[in-house]
N, C-alpha and C positions, 0 to 999 in steps of 0.2 A: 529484551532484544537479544537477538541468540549473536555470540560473538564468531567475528569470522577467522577462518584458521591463518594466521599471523607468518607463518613461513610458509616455502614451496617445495615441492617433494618432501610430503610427509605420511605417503601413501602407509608403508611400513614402520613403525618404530618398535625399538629392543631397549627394555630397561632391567637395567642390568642392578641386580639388590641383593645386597648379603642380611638384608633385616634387622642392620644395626638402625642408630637413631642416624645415622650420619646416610645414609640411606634415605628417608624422609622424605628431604626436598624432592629427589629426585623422580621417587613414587607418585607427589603427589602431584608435581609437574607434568608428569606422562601422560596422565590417568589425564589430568587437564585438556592437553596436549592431544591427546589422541581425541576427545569429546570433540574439541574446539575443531579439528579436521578433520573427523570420521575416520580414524587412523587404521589398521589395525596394529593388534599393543600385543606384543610378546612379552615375558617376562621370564627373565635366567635368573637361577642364582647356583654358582660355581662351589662346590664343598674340596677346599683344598683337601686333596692328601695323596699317601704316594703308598706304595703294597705294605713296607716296613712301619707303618702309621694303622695298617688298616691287620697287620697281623698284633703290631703289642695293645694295640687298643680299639678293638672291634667297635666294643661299648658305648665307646664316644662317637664313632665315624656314623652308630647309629642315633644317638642321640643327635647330633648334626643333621643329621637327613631329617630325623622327627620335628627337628626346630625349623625346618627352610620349608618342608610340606608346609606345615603349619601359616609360614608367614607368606607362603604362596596363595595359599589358600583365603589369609585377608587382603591380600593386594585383590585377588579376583574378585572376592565378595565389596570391594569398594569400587572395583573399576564397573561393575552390573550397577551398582546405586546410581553411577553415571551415566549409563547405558553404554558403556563401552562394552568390546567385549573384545576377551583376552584369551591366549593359552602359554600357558606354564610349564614350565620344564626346570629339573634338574642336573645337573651334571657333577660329576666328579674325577679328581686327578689333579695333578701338579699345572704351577703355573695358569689360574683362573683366565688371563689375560686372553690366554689363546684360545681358550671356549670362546670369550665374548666374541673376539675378532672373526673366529671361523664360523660362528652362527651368523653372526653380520655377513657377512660374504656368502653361505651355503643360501640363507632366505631373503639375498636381497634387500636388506636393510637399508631403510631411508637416513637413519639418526639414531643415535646410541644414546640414551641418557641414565645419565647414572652421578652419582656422589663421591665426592672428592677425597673422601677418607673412607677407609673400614673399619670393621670389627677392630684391631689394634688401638684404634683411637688416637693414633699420633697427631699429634698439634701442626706439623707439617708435611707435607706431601715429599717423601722422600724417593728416590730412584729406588726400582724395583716393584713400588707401590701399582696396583692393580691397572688403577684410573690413570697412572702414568704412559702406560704400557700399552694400555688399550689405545691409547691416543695415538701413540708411536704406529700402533700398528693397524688399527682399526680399518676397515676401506671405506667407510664413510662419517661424515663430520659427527661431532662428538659434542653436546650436551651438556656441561658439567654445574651441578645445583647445589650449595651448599644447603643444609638444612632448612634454613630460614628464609633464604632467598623466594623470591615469588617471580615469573618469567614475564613480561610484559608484553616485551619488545616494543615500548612507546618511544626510549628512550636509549638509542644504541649508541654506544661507540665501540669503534672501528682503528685499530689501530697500522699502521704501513710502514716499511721498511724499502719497500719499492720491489720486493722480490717479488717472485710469479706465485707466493702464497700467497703474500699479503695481496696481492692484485686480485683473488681465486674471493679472499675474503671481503675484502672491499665492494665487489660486483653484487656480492651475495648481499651484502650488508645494506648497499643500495633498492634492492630488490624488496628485500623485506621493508626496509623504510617507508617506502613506496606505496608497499600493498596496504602498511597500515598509518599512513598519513604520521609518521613516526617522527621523530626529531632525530640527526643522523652529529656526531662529533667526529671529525676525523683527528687522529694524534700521530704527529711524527715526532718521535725523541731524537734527540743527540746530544754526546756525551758532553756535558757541560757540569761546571758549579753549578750555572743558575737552576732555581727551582720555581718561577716565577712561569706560569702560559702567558703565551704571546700570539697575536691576531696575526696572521701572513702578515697583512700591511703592514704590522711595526715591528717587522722579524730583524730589522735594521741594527736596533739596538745592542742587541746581543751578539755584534760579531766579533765583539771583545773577549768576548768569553767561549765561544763555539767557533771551531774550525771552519775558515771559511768553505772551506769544499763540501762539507760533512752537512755546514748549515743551507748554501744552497741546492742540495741533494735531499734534503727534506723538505723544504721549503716544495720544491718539485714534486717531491711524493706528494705531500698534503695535497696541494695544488688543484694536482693531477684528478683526485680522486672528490674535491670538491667541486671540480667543474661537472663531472660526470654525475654528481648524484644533481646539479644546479638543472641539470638536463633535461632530467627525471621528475625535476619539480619537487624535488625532495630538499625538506629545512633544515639547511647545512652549516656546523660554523666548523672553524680549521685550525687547528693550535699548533704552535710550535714548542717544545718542552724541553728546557735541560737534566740532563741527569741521568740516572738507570732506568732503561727502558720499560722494564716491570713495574719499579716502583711510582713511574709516571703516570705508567696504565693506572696502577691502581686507585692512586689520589686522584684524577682528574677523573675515573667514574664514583667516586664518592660524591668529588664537590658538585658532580654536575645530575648526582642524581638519576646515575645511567642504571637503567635493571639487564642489560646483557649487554658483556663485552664480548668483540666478534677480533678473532685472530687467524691468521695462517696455524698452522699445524707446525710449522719450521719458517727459518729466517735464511737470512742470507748466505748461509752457512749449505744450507740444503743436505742436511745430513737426512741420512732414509729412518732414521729412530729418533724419538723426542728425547734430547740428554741432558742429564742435572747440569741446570743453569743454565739452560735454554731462557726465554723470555714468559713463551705461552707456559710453561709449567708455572713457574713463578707466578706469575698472575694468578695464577689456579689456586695456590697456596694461598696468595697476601687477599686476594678478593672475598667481597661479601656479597656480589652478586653472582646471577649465572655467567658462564665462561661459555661462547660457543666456539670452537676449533674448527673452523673449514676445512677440511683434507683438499689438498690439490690433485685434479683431474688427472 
């Protein structure tokens, strides 16, 4: 049975790959992704470097281009076994972020999908980091696949803050739900001891421990966003969680079995760039699934 394409506006996709192993998910999602809705599939990969790089050490700025040809060249020989079909481009210069972001923008780009880590290999997603950056600045939602990860979308949660991103994400998140008869979680954190979810209905309990203003104010977001998907005919449950907003995200899509968590781009803060210790980065880091980022309109 041919599968039907899981999100909306996915006319364009950009997958963005440096052809480390960290890379992976992201390729093989795409290539999925683009099959599952007739996409077309572009594929970057950015060769830092800057004039001073490219006079002490030509050699290598060549051997870097020979390795990205190369790994260009089997992204496309796998995306044709799929029948997708792609084109490939290279780029070179400082700061990679701002190729991915300015390709998205010059072609229209529906969705950027790309991997959480690079070439460096650091264990965590640190400010400055490619995938960080890209998010910040991207003009369209972002993608994020760790290696292993595999993209579903049967099982989403959505997490809210009540900001006009989280609202931006939440609509999306019901949408997709929707298309694919999906099971939808919605999560409101607040700053609390407890570590225990709790059903709206018995958000009572915990007002011992969560500010009462803070706890009816999520209580509300949740609420809000479980009526709207109730609408839609979408199967919804609604949690209320104590503790650090990231690390709530992250445990509640473990225990619940979720394959893509859906976030605003920014929080209530509304800063115009994604900054270390933000929420959505963090997730990005602590999770084992995919991360979608909705950019607000």
């Amino acid at each position: 049975m041919e599968e039907i394409c899981p999100v909306v506006n996915t006319e364009k996709l950009l997958l963005a790959t440096d052809g480390s192993q960290f890379s992976e998910g992201a390729t093989r999602e795409a290539i999925r992704l683009a099959k599952r809705c007739s996409s077309k599939l572009s594929v970057l990969s950015v060769i830092e470097t800057n004039p001073e790089y490219e006079t002490i050490a030509p050699q290598l700025l060549e051997k870097a281009e020979k390795a990205a040809q190369e790994h260009l060249g089997s992204v496309k020989e796998r995306a044709k076994k799929e029948g997708v079909d792609c084109t490939t481009s290279i780029l070179e210069g400082e700061d990679s972020f701002n190729y991915i972001s300015s390709e998205a923008a010059k072609n229209k780009i529906s969705m950027i999908i790309m991997g959480r880590r690079g070439k460096t290999g650091l264990r965590r997603l640190m400010m400055g980091s490619t995938t960080a950056r890209v998010i910040g600045h991207a003009p369209c939602n972002v993608l994020v696949v760790p290696s292993a990860a595999r993209v579903e979308f049967k099982n989403i949660l959505v997490a809210t803050d009540g900001s006009r991103y989280a609202t931006g994400a939440a609509s999306e998140a019901i949408g997709i739900a929707k298309k694919n008869s999906s099971k939808l979680i919605v999560l409101a954190v607040v700053p609390s001891e407890s570590t225990q979810p709790m059903d709206i209905v018995h958000s009572q309990m915990s007002r011992d421990v969560i500010a009462e203003k803070e706890m009816k104010e999520a209580e509300k977001n949740a609420k809000t966003v479980k009526e709207a998907a109730q609408k839609e005919g979408v199967a919804v449950e609604a949690f209320i969680l104590g503790g650090k907003p990231s690390d709530a995200i992250v445990q509640t899509a473990k225990e619940k079995n979720v394959d893509v968590i859906m976030l605003g781009s920014h929080g209530k803060t509304g800063v115009d760039r994604l900054l270390m210790g933000s929420v959505a980065e963090r997730v990005i880091v602590l999770s084992s699934c995919a991360v979608l980022v909705v950019k607000g309109k």
